[in-house]
C-alpha positions in Angstrom: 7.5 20.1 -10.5 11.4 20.8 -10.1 12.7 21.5 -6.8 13.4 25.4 -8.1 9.6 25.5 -8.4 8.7 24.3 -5.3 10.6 26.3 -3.5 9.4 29.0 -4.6 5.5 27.9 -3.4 4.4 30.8 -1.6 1.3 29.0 0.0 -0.2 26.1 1.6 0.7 23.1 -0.7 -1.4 19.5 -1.1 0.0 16.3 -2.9 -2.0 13.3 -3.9 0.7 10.8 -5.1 0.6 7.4 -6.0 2.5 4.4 -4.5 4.0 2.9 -7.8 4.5 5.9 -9.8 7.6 6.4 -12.1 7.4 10.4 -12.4 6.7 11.3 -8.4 8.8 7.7 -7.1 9.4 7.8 -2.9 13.0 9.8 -3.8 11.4 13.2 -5.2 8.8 12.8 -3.0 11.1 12.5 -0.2 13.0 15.2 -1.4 9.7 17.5 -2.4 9.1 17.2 1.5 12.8 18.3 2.4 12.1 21.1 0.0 9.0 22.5 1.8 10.4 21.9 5.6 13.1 23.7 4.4 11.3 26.8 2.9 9.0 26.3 6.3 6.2 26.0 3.4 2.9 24.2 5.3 1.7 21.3 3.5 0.1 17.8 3.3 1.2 14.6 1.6 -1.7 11.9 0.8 0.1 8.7 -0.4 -2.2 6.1 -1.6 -0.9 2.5 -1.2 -1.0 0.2 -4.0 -2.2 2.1 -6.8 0.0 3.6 -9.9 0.1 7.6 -11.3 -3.2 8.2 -12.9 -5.4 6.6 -10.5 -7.5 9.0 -9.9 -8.8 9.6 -13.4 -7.8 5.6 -14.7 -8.9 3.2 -11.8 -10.2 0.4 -12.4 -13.4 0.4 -10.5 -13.2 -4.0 -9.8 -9.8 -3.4 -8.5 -10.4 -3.0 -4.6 -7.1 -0.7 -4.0 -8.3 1.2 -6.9 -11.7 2.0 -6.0 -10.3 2.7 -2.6 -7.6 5.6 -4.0 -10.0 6.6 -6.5 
């Protein structure tokens, strides 16, 4: 999502991002969050430790972090 899209969210907003993940790193989503406190938008961040974009749909079930996230 670019930053002109999400500031323009005009409800409640939910992220599930990954750790190690090359299209959402820590910088957007740091800056996603600026975004939204800016625009006084309510939302929720769930990071999950360990685990790269895509682990919810590609874990690896023997992988313990995986399993965890997934």
């Amino acid at each position: 999502m670019e930053s002109e899209e999400l500031a323009a969210v005009t409800g409640p907003l939910s992220i599930a991002a990954a750790e190690l993940d090359d299209i959402f790193p820590a910088d957007k989503r740091h800056e996603s969050e600026a975004i939204l406190a800016r625009i006084k938008q309510d939302y929720q961040v769930n990071l999950f430790s360990g685990v790269h974009h895509g682990f919810a749909i590609r874990g690896g079930l023997e992988d313990e972090k995986q399993q965890f996230a997934k």
